[in-house]
N, C-alpha and C positions, 0 to 999 in steps of 0.2 A: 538450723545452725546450733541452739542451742542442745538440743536433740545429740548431736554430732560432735560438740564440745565433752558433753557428758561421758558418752561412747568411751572418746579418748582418752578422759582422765582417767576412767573406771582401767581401763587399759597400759595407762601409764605410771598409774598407783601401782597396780599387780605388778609389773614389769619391774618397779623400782624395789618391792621389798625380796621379790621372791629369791629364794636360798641360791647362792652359787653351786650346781652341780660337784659332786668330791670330781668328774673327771677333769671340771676345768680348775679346781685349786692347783694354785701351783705352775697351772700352764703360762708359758708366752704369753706378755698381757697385750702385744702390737702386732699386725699381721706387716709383712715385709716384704715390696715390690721387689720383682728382682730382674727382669725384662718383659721384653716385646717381643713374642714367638715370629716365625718370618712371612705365618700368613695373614699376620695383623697388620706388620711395615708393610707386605703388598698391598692389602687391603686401604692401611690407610693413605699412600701413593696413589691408589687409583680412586679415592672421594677428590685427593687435592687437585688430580689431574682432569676430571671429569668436573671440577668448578672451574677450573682457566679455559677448560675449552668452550665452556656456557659462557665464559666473559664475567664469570665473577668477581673474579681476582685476575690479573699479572703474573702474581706469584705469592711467593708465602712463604715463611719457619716455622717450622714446628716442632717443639720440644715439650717430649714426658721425661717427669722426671721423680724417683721417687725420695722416700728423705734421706737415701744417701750414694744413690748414683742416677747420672742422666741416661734414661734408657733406651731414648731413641732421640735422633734430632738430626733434621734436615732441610734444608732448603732449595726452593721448588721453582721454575718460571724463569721472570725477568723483573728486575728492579726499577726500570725505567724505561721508556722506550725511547725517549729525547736526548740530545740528538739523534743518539743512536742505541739500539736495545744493548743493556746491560744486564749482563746473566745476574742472579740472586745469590747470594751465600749470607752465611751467619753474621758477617758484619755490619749487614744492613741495619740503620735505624729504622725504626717505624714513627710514628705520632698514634701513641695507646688509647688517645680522648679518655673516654671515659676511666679505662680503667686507673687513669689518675687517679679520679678519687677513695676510694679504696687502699689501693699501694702508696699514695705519696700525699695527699690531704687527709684523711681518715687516720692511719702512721702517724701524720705528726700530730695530729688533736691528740693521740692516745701517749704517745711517747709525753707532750708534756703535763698528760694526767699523771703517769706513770712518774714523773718528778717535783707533781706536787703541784707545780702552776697553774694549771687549770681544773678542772671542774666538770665532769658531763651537764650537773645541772645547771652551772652558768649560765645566767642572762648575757646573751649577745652585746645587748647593750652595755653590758660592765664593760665590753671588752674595745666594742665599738657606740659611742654612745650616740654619735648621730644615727644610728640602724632602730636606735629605739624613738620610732614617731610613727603614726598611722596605726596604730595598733599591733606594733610588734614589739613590745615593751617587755614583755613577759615569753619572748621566745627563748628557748634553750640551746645551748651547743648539740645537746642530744636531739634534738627533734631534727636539728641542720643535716646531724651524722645520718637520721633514718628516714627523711624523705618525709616525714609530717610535719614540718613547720608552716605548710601553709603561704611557704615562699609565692612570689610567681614562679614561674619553671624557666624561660628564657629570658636574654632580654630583647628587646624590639630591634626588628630589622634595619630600623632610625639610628640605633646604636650600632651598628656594621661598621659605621665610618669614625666612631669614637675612639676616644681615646678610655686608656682604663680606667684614671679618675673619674672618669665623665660615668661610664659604665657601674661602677661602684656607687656612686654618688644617688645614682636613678634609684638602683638597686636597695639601697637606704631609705628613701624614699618612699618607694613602693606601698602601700596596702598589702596586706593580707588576701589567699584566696578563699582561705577557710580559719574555722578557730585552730590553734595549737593545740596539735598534739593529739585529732581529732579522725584523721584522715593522711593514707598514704598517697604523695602526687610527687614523682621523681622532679628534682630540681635540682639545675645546673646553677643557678645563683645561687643556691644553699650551701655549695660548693665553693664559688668564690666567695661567699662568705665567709669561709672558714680557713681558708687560703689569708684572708685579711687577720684573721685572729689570730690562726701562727704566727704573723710578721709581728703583732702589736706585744702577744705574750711572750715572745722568743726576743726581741729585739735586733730579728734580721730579717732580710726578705726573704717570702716564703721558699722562694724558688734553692737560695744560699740552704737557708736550712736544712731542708730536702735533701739537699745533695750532699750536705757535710753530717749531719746527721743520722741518715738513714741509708742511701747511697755509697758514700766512698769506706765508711767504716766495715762493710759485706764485700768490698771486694768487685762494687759494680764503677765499674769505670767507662762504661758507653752509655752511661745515662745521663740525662742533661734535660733541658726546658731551654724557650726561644732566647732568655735573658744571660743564659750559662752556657749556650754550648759554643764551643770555637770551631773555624774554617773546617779544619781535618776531618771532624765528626760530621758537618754538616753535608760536607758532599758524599756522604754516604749514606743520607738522609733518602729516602723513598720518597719520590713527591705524591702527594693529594689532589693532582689537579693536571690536565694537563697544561702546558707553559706555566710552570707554577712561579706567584711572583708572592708578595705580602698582599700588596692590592688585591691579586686573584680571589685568594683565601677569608679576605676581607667580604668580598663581594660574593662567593659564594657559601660560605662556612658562617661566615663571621666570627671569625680567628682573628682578633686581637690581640695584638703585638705585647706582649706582659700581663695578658689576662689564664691567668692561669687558675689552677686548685680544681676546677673540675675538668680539664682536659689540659694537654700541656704534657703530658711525659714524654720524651723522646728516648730512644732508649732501646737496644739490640733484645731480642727475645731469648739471647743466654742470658743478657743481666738480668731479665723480668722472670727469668728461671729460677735465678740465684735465690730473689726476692720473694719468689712464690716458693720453693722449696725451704725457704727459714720460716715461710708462716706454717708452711706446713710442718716441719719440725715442731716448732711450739704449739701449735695445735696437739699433737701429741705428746705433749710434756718435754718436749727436749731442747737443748738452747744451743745455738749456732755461732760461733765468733764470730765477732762483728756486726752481728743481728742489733738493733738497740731495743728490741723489745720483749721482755721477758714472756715464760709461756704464762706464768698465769694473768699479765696485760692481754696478751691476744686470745686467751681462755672468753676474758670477761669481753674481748673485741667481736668474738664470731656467734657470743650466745644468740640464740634464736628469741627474736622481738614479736612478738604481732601486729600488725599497723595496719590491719580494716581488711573488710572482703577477699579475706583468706588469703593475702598477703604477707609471707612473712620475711623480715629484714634483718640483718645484725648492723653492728657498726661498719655503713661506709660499704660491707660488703652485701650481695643480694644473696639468698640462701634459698626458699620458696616464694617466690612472685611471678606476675605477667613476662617480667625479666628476664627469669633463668632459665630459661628454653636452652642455653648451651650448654646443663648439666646435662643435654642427652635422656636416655630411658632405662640406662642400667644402673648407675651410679646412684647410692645411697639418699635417703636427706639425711643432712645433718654437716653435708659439705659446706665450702663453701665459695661465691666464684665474681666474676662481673664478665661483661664487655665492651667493647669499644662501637664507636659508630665507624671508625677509618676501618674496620673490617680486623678486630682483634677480642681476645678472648684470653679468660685463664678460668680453668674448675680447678679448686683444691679439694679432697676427698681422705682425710687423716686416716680413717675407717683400714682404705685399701691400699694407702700410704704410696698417694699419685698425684699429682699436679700436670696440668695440662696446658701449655702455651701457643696459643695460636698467635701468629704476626700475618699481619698483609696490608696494603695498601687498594682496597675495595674501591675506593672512589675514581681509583686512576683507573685509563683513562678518561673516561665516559661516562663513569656513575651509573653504569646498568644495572648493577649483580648487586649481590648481600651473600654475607657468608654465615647468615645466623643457622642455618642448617646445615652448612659445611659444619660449624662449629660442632653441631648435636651430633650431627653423625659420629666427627672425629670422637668424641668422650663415651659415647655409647661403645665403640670398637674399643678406645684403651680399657672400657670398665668390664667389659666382658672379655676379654683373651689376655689382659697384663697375665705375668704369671706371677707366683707367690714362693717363698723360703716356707716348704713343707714343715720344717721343724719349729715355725712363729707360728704366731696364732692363725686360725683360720678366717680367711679376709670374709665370707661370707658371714661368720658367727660377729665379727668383728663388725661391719656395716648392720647388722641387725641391733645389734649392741645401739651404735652409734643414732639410727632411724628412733629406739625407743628413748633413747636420750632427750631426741629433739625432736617428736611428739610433746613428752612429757614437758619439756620447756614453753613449746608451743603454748600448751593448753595453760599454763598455768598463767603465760603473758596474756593471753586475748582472755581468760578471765578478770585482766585487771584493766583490758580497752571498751572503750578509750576510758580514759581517767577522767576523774569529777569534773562534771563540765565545769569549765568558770565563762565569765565573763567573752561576750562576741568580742573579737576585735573593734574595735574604734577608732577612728580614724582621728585621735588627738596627740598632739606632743606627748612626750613625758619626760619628768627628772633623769637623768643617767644615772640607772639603778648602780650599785656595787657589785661584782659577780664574787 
């Protein structure tokens, strides 16, 4: 590892000082998506079609999009089959799970850095001070955002029948499973953690904020969570289950009713287009009306983290981990992307200026299938045949670009993991530090 750290830097150094070529002075400094040639739409129709007929999916939307036109988008199957099959189209909601955190918990921690209220190094407990007992006195908002805080990772199947007090309350409670900041271990309470911190440092519920916030100011108006959305929106909802009731979802998910911040977005896969093409815009320097967050917030949101055994994370969003198995085999590193467990997906790729939205409802109706390989396929196909505006820059010089970028970040982050150990967690009260 060490060996292999060295390699890198010796490589990342070079790469960062050496002279800009006289052919590239002056050139396009962004390469420019511009379609989807027609044997790619076939191609990618017949990954989607060849997952419904294995039982993977129902069906499914899929929208590429690049930062400034949508270049392909279609929807596939059937939405439901209860009472009776309902064909698919773009107005379907989904439930994103995961990619919540990310697009609408991670967004809001960053939106209220970006106005001064918060803090990445904030102690949790400034913000929640009963979370600081058992030895989590000295956790961070940034360890929450990157998956090494040492959280537990769920909560107990005992809590299926809770309520979300009850659920937060445990979660507060809890022990540590490692020291901070020490170790990468994905956590879905790290998530409603930070879900609670929006509401305390914003002085609305998270869900309100989210959507007036970041949501309705872009222009998405089929996005919502189970606290905010009305009658209209919800029967367009995709169910999870089949005979889907709140109990069902209780008992087999453990989808609690207001438990939101790490799953919870509902929401059309044009709006999570919308949403994933403004970060893509600011990823490359450019800013979006009605976006709330500027590029250089989402600059300092996607930089590449190190968090242990060659893991690597940004804020909220996964970039090289066990995780990003849906960036596919062509597309750059230096993207960046998440997915969902309900069978959904987004890669951002600034480099080759594409975003990629997967929606489905995977679990209905039988929970056979997984679309984490539909997923890889689909990004592998748009990263190898999008086509590009010959007079931008060159999207392959441009991903190479972007790849030594985020090496060089790489190395220089896991030069500095983990950080000075302190103190094991302990399991004693503490003062409710200041954040």
């Amino acid at each position: 590892m060490v060996r292999l750290l060295a390699v890198a830097l010796s490589a990342a150094s070079l790469a960062t000082i050496a002279p800009v070529p006289l052919a590239d002075r002056g050139a396009p400094r962004l390469a420019l998506a511009t379609r989807i040639p027609a044997d790619a739409a076939r191609t990618l129709d017949r990954l989607v079609a060849d997952a419904m007929r294995e039982g993977d999916v129902p069906g499914g939307v899929l929208v590429v999009t690049s930062s400034t036109r949508v270049l392909y988008r279609r929807a596939y199957g059937v939405r439901t089959l209860e009472p009776r099959p309902v064909r698919n189209d773009p107005a379907t909601l989904y439930e994103f799970a995961s990619m919540t955190k990310p697009m609408a918990t991670a967004a809001a921690i960053m939106l209220l850095v970006q106005r001064g209220v918060v803090r990445l190094g904030d102690r949790v407990g400034g913000w929640i001070p009963e979370f600081a007992q058992n030895g989590k006195h000295d956790v961070t908002l940034l360890q929450l955002l990157t998956h090494t805080s040492g959280m537990q990772i769920d909560y107990a199947r005992a809590d299926y029948q809770a309520d979300a007090a009850t659920i937060r309350a445990h979660t507060y409670a809890a022990p540590l499973r490692f020291a901070p900041g020490t170790k990468f271990e994905y956590s879905d309470l790290g998530f409603v953690t930070l879900a609670d911190v929006v509401s305390r440092a914003s002085g609305k519920p998270y869900e309100r904020f989210v959507q007036d916030e970041l949501f309705r100011p872009l222009g998405m108006r089929d996005s919502f969570f189970d606290t905010t959305i009305d009658a209209a929106h919800a029967a367009r909802l995709a169910p999870q289950i089949r005979d889907q009731s709140v109990q069902h979802l209780r008992d087999a998910y453990g989808t609690v009713p207001g438990l939101n911040g790490h799953a919870g977005m509902l929401a059309t896969a044009d709006d999570v287009a919308l949403l994933a093409r403004a970060f893509l815009r600011a990823a490359r320097g450019e800013t979006t009306r009605g976006f709330a967050l500027t590029p250089a917030t989402v600059r300092a949101m996607i930089e590449a983290r190190y968090v242990g055994n060659g893991n690597v994370r940004a804020i909220g969003w996964d970039a090289d981990s066990v995780y990003s198995r849906n960036r596919g085999d062509i597309f750059p590193r230096g993207g960046f992307g998440h997915t969902g467990s309900s069978g959904t997906s987004v890669w951002i790729d600034p480099a080759t200026d594409v975003a990629v939205v997967f929606a489905s409802n995977a679990h209905y109706p039988d929970d056979k299938g997984t679309t984490l390989f539909l997923e890889a396929k689909i990004d592998t196909v748009v990263a190898a045949m999008v086509e590009h505006d010959p007079d931008a820059r060159d999207p392959v010089d441009a991903a190479r670009a972007q790849t030594e970028r985020f090496d060089a970040d790489t190395v220089r982050s896991a030069l500095q993991f983990p950080p000075t150990p302190g103190p094991a967690p302990t399991p004693r009260p503490s003062p409710s530090p200041t954040p």
